[in-house]
MINU-466966 format. One record per residue: residue number from 1; x negated, y negated, z of N, C-alpha, C, CB in turn. Coordinates in steps of 0.1 Angstrom, whole numbers, plus 5000, padded with zeros to 4 digits. Each point is the difference from the previous one (the first is absolute). Glycine has a CB too. Layout:
N
+-----+------+------+------+------+------+------+------+------+------+------+------+------+
:   k :  n_x :  n_y :  n_z : ca_x : ca_y : ca_z :  c_x :  c_y :  c_z : cb_x : cb_y : cb_z :
+-----+------+------+------+------+------+------+------+------+------+------+------+------+
: NUM :    X :    Y :    Z :    X :    Y :    Z :    X :    Y :    Z :    X :    Y :    Z :
...
+-----+------+------+------+------+------+------+------+------+------+------+------+------+
END
This chain:
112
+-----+------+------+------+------+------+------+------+------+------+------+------+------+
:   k :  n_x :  n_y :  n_z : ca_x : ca_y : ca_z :  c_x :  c_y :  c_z : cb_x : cb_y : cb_z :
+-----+------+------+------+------+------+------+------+------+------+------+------+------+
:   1 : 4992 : 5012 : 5000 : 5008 : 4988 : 5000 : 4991 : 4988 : 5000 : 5019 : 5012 : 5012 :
:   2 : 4987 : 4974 : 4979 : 4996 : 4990 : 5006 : 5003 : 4987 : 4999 : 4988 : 5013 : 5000 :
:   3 : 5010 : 4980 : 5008 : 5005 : 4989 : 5008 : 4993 : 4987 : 4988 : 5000 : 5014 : 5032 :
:   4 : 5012 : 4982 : 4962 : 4996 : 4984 : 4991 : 5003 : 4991 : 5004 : 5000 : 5005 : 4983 :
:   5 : 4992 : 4987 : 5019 : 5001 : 4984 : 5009 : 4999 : 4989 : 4988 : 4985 : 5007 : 5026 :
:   6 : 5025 : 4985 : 4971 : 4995 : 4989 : 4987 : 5008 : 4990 : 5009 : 4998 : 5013 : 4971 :
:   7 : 4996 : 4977 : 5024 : 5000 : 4983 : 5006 : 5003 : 4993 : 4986 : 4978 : 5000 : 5023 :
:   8 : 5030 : 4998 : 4981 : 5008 : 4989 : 4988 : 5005 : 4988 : 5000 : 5005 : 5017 : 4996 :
:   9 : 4996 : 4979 : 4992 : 5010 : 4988 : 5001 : 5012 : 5001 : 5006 : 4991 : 4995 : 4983 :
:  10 : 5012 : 4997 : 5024 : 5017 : 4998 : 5004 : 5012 : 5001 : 4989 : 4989 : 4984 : 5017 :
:  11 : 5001 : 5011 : 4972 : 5014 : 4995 : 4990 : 5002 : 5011 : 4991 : 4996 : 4974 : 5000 :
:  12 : 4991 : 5033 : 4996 : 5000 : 5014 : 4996 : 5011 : 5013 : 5008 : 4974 : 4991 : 4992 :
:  13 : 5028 : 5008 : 5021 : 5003 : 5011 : 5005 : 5011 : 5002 : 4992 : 4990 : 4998 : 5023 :
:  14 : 5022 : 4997 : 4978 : 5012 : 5009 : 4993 : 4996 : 5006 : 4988 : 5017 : 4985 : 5008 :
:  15 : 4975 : 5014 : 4984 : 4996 : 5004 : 4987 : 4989 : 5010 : 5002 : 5007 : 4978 : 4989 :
:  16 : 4984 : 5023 : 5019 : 4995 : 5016 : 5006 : 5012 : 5006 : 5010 : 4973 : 4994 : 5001 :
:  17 : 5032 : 5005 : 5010 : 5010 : 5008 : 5003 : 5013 : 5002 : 4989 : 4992 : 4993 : 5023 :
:  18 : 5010 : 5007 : 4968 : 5007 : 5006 : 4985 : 4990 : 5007 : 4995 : 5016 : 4981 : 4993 :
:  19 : 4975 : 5014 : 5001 : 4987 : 5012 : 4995 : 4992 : 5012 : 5011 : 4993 : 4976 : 4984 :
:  20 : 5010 : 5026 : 5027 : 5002 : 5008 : 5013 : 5012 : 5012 : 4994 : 4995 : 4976 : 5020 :
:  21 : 5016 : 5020 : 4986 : 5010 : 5004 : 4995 : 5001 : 5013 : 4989 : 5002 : 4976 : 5008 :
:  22 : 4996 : 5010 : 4979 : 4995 : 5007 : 4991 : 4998 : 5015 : 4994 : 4996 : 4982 : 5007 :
:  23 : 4992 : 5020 : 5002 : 4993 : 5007 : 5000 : 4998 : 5012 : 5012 : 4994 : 4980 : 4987 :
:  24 : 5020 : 5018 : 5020 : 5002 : 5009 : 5011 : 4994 : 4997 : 5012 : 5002 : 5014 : 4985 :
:  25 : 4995 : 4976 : 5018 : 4995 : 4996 : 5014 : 5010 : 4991 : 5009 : 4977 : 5002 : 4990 :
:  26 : 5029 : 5005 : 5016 : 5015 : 4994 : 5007 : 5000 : 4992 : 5013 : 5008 : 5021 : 4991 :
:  27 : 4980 : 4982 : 5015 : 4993 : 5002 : 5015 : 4990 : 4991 : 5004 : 5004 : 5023 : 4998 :
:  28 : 4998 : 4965 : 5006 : 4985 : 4997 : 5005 : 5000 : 4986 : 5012 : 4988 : 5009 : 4970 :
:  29 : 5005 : 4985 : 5035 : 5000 : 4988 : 5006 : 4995 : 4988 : 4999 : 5002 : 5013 : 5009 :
:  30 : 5004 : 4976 : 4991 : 4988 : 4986 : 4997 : 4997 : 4992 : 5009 : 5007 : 4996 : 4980 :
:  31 : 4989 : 4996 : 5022 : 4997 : 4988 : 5009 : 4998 : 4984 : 4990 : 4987 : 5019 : 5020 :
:  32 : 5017 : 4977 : 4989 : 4998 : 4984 : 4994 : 4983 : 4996 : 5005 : 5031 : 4992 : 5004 :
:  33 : 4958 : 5008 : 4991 : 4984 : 4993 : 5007 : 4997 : 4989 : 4994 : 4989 : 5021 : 5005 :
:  34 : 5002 : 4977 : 4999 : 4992 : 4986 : 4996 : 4985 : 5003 : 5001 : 5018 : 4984 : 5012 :
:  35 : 4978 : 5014 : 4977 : 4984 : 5000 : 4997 : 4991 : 4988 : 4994 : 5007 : 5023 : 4996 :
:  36 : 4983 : 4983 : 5005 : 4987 : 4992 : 4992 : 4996 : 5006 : 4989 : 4991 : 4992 : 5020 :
:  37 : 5004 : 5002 : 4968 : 4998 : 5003 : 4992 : 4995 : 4995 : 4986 : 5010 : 5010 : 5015 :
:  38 : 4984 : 4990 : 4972 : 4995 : 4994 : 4996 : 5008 : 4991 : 4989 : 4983 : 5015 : 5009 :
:  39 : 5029 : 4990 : 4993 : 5013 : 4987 : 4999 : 5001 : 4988 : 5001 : 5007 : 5011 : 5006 :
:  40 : 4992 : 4979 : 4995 : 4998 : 4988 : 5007 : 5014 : 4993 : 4995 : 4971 : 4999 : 5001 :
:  41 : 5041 : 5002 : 5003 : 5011 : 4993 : 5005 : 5000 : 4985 : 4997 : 5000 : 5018 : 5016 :
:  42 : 5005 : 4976 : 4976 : 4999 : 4981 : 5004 : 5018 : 4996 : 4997 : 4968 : 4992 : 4987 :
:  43 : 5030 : 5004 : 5029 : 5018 : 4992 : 4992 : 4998 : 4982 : 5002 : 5022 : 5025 : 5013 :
:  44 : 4990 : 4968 : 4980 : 4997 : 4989 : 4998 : 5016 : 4998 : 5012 : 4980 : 4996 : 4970 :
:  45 : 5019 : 4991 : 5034 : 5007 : 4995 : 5008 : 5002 : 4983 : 5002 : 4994 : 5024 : 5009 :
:  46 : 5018 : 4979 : 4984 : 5003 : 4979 : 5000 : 4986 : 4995 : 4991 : 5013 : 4993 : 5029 :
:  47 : 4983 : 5015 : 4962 : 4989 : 4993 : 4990 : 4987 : 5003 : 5008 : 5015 : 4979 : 4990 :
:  48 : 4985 : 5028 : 5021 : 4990 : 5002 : 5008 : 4994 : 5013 : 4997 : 5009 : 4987 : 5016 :
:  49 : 4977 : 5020 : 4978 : 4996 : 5010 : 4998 : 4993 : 5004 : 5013 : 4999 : 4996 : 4975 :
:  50 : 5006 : 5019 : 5028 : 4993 : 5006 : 5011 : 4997 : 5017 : 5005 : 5011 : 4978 : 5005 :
:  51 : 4979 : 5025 : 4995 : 5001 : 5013 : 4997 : 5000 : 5012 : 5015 : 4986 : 4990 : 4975 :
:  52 : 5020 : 5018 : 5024 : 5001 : 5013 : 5010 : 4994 : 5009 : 5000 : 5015 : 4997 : 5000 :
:  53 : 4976 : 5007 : 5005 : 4991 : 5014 : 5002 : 5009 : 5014 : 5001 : 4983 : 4986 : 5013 :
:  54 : 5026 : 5012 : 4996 : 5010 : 5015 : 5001 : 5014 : 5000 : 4990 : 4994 : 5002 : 5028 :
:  55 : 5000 : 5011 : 4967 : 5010 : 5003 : 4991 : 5012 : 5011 : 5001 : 4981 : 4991 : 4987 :
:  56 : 5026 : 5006 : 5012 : 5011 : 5009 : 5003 : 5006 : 5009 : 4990 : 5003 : 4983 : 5013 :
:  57 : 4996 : 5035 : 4993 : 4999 : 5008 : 4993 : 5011 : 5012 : 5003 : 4977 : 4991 : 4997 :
:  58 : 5028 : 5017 : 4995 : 5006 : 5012 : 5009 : 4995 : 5012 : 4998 : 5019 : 4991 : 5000 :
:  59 : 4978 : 5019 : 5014 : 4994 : 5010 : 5002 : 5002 : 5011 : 4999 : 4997 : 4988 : 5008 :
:  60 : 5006 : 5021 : 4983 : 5008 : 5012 : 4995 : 4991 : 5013 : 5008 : 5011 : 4988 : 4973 :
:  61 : 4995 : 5020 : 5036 : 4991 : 5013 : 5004 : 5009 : 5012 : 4993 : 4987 : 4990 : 5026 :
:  62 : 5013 : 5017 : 4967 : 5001 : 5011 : 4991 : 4996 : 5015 : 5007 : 4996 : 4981 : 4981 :
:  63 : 5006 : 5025 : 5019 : 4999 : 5018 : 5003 : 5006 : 5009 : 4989 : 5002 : 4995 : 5024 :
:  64 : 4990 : 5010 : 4967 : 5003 : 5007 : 4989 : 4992 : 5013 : 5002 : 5004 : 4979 : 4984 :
:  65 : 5005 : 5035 : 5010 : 4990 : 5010 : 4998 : 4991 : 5001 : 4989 : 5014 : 5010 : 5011 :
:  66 : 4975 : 4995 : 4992 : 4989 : 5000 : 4987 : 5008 : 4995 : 4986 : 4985 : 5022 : 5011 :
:  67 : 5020 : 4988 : 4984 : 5007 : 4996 : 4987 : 5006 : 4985 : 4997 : 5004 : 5024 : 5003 :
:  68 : 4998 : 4975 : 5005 : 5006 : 4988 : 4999 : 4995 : 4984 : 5003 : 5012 : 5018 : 5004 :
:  69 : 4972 : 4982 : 4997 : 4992 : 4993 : 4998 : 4998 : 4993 : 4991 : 4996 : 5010 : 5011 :
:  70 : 5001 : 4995 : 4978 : 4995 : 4991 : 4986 : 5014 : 4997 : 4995 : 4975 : 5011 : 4993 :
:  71 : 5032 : 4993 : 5005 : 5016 : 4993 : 4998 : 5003 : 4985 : 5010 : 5011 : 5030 : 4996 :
:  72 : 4989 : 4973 : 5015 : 5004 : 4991 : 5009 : 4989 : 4990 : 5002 : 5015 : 5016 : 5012 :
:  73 : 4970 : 4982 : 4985 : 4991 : 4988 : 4999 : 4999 : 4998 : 4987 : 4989 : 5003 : 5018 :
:  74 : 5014 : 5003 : 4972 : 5005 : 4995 : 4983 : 5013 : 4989 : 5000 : 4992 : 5026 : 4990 :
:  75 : 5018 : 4981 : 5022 : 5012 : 4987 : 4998 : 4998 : 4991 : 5003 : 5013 : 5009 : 5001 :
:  76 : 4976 : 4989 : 5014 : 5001 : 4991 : 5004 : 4987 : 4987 : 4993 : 5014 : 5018 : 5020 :
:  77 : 4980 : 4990 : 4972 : 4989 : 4991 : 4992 : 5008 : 4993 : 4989 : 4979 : 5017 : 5003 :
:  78 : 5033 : 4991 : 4991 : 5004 : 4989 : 4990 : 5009 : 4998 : 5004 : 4992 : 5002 : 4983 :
:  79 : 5018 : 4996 : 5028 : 5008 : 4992 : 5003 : 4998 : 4987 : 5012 : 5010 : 5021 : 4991 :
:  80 : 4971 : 4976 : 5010 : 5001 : 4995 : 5007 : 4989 : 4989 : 4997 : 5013 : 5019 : 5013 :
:  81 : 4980 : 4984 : 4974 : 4990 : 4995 : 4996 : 5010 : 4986 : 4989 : 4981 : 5028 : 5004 :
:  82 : 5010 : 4964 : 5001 : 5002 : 4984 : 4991 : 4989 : 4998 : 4987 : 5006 : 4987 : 5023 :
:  83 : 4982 : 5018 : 4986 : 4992 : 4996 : 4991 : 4990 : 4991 : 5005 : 5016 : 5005 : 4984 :
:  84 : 4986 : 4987 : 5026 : 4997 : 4989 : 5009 : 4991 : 5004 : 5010 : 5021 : 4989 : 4996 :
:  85 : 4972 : 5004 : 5013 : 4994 : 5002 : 5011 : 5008 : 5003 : 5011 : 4984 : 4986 : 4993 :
:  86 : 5014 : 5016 : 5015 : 5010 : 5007 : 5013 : 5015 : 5009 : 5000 : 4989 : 4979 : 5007 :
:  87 : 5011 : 5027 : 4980 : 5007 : 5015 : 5000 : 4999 : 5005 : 5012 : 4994 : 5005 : 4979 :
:  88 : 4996 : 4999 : 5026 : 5001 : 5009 : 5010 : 4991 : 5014 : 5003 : 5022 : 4990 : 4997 :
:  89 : 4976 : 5020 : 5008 : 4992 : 5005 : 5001 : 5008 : 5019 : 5003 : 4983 : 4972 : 5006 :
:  90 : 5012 : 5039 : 4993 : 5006 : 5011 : 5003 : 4990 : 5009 : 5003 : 5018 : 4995 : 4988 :
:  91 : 4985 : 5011 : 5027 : 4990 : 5007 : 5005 : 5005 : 5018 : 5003 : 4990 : 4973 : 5011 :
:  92 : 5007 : 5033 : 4987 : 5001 : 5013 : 5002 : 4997 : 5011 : 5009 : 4999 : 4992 : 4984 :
:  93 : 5004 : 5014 : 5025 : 4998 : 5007 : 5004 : 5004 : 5012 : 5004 : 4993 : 4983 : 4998 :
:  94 : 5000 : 5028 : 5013 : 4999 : 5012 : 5002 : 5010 : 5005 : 5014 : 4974 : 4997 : 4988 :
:  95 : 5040 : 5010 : 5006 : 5005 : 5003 : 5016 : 5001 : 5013 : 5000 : 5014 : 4980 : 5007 :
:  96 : 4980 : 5024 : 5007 : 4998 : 5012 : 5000 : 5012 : 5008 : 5007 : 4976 : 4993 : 4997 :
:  97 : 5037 : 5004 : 5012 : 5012 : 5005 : 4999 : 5013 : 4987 : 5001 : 4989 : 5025 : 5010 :
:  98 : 5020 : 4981 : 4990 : 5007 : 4990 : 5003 : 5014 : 5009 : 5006 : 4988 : 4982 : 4981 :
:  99 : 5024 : 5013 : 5030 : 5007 : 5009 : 5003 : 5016 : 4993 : 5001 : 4976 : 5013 : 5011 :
: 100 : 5036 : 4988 : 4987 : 5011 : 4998 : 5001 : 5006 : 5002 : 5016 : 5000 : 5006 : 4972 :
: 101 : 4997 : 4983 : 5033 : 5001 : 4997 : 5017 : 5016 : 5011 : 5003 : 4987 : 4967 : 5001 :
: 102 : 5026 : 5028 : 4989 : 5014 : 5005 : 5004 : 4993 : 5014 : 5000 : 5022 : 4984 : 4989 :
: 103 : 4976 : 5024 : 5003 : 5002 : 5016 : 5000 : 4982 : 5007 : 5007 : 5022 : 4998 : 4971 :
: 104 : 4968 : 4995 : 5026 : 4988 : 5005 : 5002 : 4993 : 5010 : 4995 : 5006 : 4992 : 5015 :
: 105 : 5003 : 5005 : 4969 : 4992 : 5006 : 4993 : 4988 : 4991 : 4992 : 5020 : 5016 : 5000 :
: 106 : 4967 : 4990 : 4994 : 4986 : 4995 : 4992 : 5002 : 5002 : 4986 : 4984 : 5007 : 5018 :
: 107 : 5004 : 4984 : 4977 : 4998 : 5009 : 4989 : 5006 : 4984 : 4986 : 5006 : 5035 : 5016 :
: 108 : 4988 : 4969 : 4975 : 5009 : 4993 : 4988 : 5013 : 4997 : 5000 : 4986 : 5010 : 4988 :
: 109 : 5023 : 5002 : 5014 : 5013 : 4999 : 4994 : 5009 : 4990 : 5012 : 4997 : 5027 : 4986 :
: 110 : 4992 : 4969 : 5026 : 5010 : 4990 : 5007 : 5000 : 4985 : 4991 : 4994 : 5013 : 5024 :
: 111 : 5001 : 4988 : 4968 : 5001 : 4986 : 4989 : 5011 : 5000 : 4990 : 4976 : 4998 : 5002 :
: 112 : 5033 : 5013 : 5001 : 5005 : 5002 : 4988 : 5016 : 4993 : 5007 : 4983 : 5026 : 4986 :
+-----+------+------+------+------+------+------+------+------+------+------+------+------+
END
């Protein structure tokens, strides 16, 4: 199994959670964060230019079985990509069980 973490745009999310979907991935959690990064943010105000270091992103954590990896970070590359600097980033990794707390049963098929 494993666990995909992508940091995204805010304004992208509905358009990767449909490309999710998609693709059979029904299941997952986000958060709203704030980061740093090589973005650099500038808003103008009453004719006033001023720029913000923290940028505001949403945090998708994902749990897929093997198979279902390169499907589910392929959707989320083109549904989430501009083309622009600060897209976002997607990290991957290794879980070694996972268990369905109601029944206590293991294994893959608690993702289903």
């Amino acid at each position: 199994m494993k666990k995909i973490e992508a940091i995204i745009r805010k304004s992208k999310y509905s358009v990767v959670k449909e490309a999710l979907h998609e693709v059979g991935v029904n299941f997952f959690s986000y958060w709203d964060v704030t980061g740093l990064g090589n973005e650099k943010e500038g808003h103008v105000y009453r004719g006033v230019s001023y720029s913000t270091s923290d940028i505001q992103r949403r945090h998708l954590s994902i749990v897929v079985n093997d198979d279902f990896e390169e499907v589910t970070i392929k959707a989320i590359l083109e549904a989430a990509s501009t083309g622009e600097v600060g897209d976002g980033k997607i990290f991957v990794s290794d879980i070694n069980e996972v268990y369905r707390i109601r029944t206590g049963e293991k294994g893959g098929d608690t993702l289903k």
